[in-house]
C-alpha positions as CSV (number, residue, x, y, z in Angstrom):
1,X,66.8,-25.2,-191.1
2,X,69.0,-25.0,-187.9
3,X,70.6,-21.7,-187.4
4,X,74.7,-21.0,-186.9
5,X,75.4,-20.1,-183.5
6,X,77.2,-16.6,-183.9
7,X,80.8,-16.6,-182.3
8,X,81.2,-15.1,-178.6
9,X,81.3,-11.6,-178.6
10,X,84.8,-12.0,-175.7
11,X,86.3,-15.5,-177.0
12,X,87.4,-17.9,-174.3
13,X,90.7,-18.0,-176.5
14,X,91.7,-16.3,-179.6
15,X,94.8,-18.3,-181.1
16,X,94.5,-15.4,-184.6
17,X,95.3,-12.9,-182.4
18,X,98.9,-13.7,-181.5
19,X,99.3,-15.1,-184.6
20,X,98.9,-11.3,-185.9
21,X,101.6,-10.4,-184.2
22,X,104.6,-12.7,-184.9
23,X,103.0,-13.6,-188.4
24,X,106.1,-12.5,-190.5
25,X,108.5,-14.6,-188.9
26,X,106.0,-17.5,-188.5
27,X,106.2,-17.5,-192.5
28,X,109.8,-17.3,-192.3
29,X,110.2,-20.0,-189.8
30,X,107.8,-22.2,-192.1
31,X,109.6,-21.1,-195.4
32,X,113.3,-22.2,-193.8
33,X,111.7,-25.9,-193.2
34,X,110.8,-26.0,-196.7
35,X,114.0,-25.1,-198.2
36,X,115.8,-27.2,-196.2
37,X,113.5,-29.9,-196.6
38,X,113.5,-31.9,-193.6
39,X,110.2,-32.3,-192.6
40,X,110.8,-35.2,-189.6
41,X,113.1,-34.2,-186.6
42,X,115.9,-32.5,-188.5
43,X,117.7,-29.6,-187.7
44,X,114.3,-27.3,-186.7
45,X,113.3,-29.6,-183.9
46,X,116.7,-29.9,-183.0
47,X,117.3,-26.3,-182.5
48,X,114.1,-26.0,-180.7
49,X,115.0,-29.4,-178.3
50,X,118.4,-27.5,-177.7
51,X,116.4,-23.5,-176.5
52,X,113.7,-25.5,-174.7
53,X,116.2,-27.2,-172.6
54,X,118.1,-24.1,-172.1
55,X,114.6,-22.7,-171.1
56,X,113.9,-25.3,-168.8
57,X,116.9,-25.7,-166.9
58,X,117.8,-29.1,-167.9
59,X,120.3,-30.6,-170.5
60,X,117.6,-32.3,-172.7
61,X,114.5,-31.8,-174.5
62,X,113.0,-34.9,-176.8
63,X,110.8,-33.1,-179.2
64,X,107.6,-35.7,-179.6
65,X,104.5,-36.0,-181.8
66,X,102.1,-34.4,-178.9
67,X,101.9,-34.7,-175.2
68,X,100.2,-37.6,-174.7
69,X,102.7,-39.3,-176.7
70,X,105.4,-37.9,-174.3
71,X,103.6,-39.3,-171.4
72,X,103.6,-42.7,-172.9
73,X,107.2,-43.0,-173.9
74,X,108.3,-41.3,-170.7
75,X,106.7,-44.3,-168.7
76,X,107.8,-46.5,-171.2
77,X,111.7,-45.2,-171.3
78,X,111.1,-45.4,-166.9
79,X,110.5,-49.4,-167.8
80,X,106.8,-48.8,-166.3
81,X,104.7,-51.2,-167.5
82,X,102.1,-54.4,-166.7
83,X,102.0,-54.8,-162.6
84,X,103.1,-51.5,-162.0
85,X,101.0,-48.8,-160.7
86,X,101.0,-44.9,-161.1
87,X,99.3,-42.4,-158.9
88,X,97.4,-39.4,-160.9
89,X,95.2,-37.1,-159.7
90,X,91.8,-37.6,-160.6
91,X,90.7,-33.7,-161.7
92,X,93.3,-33.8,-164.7
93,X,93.1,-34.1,-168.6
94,X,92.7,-37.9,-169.2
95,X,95.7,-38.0,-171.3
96,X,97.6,-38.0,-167.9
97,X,95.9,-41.1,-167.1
98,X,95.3,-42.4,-170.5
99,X,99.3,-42.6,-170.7
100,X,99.9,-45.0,-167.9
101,X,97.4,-46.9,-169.2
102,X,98.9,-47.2,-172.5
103,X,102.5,-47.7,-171.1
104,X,100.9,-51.3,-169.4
105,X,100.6,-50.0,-166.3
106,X,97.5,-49.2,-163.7
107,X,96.5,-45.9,-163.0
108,X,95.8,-45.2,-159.1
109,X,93.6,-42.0,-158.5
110,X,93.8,-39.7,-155.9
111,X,92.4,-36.8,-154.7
112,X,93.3,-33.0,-154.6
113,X,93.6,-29.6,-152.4
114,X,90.1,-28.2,-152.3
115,X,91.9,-24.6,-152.9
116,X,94.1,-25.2,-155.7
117,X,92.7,-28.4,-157.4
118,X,96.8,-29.6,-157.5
119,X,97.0,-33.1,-156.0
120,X,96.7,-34.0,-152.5
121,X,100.1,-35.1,-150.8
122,X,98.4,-37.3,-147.9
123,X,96.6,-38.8,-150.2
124,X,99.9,-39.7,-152.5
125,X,101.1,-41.4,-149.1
126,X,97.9,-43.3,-148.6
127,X,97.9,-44.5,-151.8
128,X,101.2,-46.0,-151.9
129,X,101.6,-50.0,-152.2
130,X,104.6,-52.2,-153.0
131,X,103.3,-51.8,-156.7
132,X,103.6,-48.4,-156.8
133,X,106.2,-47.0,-159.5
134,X,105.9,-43.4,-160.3
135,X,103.8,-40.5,-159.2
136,X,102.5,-38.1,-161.9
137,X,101.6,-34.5,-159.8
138,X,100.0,-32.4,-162.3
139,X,100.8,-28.6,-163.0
140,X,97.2,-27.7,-163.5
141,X,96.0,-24.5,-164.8
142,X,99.2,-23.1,-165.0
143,X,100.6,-23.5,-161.2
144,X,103.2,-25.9,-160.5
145,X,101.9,-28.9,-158.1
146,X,103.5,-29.5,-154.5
147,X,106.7,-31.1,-155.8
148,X,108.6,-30.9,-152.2
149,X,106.3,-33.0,-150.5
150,X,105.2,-35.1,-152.5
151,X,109.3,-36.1,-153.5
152,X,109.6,-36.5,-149.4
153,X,106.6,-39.2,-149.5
154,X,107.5,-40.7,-152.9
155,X,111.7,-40.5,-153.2
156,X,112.7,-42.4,-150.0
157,X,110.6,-45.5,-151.1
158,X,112.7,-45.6,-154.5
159,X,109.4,-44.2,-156.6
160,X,110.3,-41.7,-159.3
161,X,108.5,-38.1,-159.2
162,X,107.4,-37.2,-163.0
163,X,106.2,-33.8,-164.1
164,X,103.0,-33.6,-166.1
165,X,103.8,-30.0,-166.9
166,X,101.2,-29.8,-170.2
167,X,99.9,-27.4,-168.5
168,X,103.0,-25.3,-166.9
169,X,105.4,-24.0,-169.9
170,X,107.6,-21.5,-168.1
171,X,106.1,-21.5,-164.5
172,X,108.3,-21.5,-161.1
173,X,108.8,-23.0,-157.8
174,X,110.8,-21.7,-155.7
175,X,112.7,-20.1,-158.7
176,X,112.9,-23.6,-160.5
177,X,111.4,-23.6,-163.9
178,X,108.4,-26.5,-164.5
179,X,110.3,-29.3,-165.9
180,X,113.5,-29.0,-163.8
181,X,112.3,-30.4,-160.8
182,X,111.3,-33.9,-161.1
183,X,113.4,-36.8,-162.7
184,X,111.5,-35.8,-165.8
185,X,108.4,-34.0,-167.4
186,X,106.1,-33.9,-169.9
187,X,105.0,-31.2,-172.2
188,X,102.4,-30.8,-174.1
189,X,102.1,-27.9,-177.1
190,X,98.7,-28.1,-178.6
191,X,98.0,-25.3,-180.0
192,X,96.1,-23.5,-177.1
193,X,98.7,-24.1,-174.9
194,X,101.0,-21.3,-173.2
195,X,103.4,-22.4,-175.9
196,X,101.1,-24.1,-178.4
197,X,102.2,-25.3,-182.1
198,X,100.9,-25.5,-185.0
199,X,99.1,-28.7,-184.7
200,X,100.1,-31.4,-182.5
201,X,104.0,-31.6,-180.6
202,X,105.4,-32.5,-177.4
203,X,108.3,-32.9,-175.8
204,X,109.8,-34.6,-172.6
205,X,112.7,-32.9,-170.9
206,X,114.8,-34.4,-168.1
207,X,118.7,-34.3,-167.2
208,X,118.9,-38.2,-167.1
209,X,121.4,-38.9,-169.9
210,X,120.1,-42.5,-170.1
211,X,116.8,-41.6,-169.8
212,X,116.8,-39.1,-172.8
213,X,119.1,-41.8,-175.0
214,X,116.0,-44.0,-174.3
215,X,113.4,-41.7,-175.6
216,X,115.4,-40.6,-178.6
217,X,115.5,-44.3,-179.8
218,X,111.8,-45.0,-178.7
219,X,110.3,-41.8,-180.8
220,X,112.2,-42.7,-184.1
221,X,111.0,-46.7,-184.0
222,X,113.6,-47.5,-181.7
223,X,116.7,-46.8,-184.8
224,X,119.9,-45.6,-183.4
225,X,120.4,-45.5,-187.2
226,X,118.4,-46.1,-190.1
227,X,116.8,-49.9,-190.4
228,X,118.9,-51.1,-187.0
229,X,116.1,-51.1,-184.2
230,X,117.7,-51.6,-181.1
231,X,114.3,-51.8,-179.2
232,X,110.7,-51.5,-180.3
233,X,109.8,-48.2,-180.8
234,X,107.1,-46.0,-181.5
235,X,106.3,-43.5,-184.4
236,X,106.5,-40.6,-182.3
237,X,109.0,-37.7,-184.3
238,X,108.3,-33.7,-183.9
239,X,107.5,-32.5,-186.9
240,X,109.8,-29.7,-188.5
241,X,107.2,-27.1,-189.0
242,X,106.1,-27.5,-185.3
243,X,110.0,-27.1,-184.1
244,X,110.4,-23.8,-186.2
245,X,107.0,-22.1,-185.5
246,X,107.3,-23.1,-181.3
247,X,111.1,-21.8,-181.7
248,X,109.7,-18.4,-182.9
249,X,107.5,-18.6,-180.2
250,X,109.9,-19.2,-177.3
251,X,111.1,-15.9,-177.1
252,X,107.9,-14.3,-176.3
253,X,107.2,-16.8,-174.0
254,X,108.0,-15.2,-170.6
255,X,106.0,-11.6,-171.7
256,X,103.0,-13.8,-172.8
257,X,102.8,-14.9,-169.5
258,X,103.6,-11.9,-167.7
259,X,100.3,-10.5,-169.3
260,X,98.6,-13.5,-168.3
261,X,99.5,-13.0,-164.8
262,X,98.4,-9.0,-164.9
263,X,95.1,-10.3,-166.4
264,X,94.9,-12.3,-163.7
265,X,95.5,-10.1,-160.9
266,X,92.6,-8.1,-162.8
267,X,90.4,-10.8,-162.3
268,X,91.4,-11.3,-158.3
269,X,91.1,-7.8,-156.9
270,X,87.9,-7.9,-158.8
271,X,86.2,-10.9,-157.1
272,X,88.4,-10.5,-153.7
273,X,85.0,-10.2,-151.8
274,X,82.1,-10.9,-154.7
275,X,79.7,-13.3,-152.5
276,X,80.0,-17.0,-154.3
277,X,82.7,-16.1,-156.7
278,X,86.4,-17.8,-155.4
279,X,89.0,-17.7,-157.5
280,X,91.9,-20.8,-156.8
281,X,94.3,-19.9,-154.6
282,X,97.9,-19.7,-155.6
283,X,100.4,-21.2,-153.1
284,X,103.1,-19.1,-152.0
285,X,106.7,-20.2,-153.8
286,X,104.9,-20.6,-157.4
287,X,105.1,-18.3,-160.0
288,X,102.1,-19.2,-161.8
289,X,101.3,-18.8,-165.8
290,X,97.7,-19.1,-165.8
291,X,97.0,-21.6,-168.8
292,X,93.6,-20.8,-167.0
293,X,92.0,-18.7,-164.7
294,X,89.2,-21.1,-162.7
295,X,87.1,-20.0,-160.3
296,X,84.5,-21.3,-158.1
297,X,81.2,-20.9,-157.7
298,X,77.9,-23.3,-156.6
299,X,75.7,-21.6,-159.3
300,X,78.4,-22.6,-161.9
301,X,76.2,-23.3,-164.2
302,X,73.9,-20.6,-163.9
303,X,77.1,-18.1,-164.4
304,X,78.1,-19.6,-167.2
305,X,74.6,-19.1,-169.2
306,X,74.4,-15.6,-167.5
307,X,78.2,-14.9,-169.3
308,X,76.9,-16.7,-172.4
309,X,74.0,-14.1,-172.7
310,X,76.6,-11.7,-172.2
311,X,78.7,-12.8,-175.1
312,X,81.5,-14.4,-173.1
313,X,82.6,-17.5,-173.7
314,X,83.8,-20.0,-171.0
315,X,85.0,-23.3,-170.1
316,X,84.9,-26.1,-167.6
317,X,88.4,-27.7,-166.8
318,X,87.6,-30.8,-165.7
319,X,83.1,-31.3,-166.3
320,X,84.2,-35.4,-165.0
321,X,86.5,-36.8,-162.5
322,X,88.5,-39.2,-164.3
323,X,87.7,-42.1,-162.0
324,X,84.1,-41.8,-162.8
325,X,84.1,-41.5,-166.5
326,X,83.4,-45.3,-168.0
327,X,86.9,-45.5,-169.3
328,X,88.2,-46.0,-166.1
329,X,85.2,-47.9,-164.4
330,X,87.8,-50.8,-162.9
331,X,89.4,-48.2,-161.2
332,X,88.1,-49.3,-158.0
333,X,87.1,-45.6,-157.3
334,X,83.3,-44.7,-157.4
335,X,81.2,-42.1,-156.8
336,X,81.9,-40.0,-153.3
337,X,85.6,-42.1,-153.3
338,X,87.6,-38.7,-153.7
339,X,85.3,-36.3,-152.8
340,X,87.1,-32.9,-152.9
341,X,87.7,-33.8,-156.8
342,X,84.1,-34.5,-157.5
343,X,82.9,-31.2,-155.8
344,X,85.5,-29.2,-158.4
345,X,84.1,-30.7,-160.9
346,X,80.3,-29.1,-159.9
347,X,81.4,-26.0,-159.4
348,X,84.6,-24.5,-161.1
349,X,84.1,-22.2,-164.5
350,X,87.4,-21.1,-166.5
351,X,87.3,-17.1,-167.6
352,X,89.1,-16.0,-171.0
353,X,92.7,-15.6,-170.6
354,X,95.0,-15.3,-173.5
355,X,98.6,-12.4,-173.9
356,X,96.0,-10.7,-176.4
357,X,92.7,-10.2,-174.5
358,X,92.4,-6.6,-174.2
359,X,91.6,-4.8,-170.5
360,X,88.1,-3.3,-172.0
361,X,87.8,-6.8,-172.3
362,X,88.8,-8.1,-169.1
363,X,86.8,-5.3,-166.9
364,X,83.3,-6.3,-169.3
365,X,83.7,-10.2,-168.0
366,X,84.3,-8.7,-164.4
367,X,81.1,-6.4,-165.0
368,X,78.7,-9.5,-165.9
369,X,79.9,-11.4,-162.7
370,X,79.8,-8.8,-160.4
371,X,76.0,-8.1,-161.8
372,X,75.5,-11.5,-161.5
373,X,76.9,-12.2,-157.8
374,X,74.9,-9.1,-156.5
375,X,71.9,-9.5,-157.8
């Protein structure tokens, strides 16, 4: 009989733990949908799209089924579609490149900065071809991606710059907020996200009136009203519950991530001068919200079984370059084609990070790696 393994003594993530402490108006969040009884968009998600905006920056939010989703109608409110291409980074979540995909279009891969794993600028500019319709920077691991330059490359050539911000709820550039800075972004709120649901939601925010008009129709099977479908749509609507429970959440967005940061900072005066042990460098201008804390290290996976014995749990964000997974084997990008993204992918480990993991906590992880980088 095969044996349970028992939980980590330090979780990676532990999504109970704030749920402790905002569990009475969670309830009464849920409880209002119910008595108002409007389970689909209604007036939760509408008072959610209407603080998230305000939080952003930007005049609208479109509250969607997940983030994925609000990839996909994104490109498909842009008009992206068959013959166009996309340029992604390769070290990203698939769903960034899974999107384009399922807009029509043809995702291009590029590669990233060694030191922060955010894409590569020059090799946006390389990638460029009269085909090219968008570019997707990623805001990966919690720091926003190099928006200035890579507009300068993109903008003048007529190509729209869009925010995959999954990753980014609340962090800054230059004092602009994730989300404001492109002609529109994507957010994702699964559940162990900075600003994670109750399931699956999304939402695309942008200041592009005919942009957001678009979406709104596309989400609710393309209805401006009910049974009149202007164009063909998607099922795509934000759930009520997950509007109420992420408007709870909002508030306490900005202090959850403010104890992210300090856990952080922890974490970086602790491995400043550990031999092997690089954390990813944060680029002056950004504000960053640590969805995760990555470092670096060529006995990655020797670290991780040494923290594993130790009871910690970890993570690897991203194990596979997208371009060499099968699903994207026509990519025309092979192994050693973007070779600063296939060399994160050997050697970066994600540490617990969560508002709720407790200092004792944090100083044991730094204990086990400091045993394990000295000796």
């Amino acid at each position: 009989m095969n044996s349970v393994p028992s939980p980590a003594r330090i979780p990676f993530l532990d999504l109970h733990a704030q749920y402790l402490t905002i569990r009475d108006d969670i309830h009464r969040a849920i409880e209002g949908v119910f008595e108002e009884s409007r389970f689909v968009l209604g007036p939760a998600v509408a008072r959610f799209e209407e603080s998230f905006a305000a939080y952003c920056g930007v005049k609208h939010a479109v509250g969607v089924t997940n983030g994925t989703n609000a990839l996909i109608l994104l490109f498909t409110a842009a008009g992206i579609g068959p013959g166009d291409e996309v340029i992604v980074p390769a070290n990203t979540f698939v769903a960034t490149a899974e999107a384009v995909c399922r807009a029509g279009a043809t995702p291009v891969f590029v590669d990233c900065d060694a030191d922060t794993g955010l894409i590569d600028p020059s090799a946006v500019a390389a990638a460029l071809t009269e085909k090219t319709k968008a570019v997707v920077p990623v805001h990966l691991y919690g720091q926003m991606a190099p928006m200035r330059e890579v507009a300068a490359v993109a903008e003048p050539r007529g190509i729209a710059v869009f925010e995959d911000a999954c990753q980014a709820h609340g962090a800054r550039q230059d004092g602009k907020r994730a989300g404001s800075v492109g002609k529109a972004a994507a957010f994702s709120f699964y559940p162990g996200k900075n600003l994670g649901a109750a399931g699956e939601a999304g939402a695309v925010v942008t200041n592009d009136e005919e942009l957001a008009a678009r979406l709104r129709l596309l989400r609710n099977h393309g209805m401006p009203r009910k049974y009149v479908h202007d164009l063909v749509g998607f099922n795509a609507r934000m759930h009520g519950i997950q509007g109420a429970v992420l408007s709870v959440k909002l508030p306490h967005l900005d202090a959850w991530n403010a104890r992210r940061r300090a856990i952080a900072a922890r974490y970086d005066a602790a491995f400043a001068h550990l031999p092997d042990i690089r954390p990813m460098r944060v680029v002056p201008g950004n504000e960053h919200v640590y969805h995760l804390y990555v470092i670096r290290s060529t006995r990655r996976d020797a670290l991780a079984a040494h923290l594993a014995a130790a009871g910690i749990e970890t993570g690897i964000h991203y194990p596979y370059p997208i371009h060499l997974q099968k699903a994207y084997a026509d990519s025309g990008k092979g192994q050693g084609s973007l070779p600063r993204a296939e060399a994160l992918a050997g050697d970066i480990l994600s540490l617990p990070i969560y508002p709720e993991l407790p200092d004792t906590h944090v100083d044991e992880v730094v204990a086990a790696i400091r045993d394990f980088a000295t000796h």
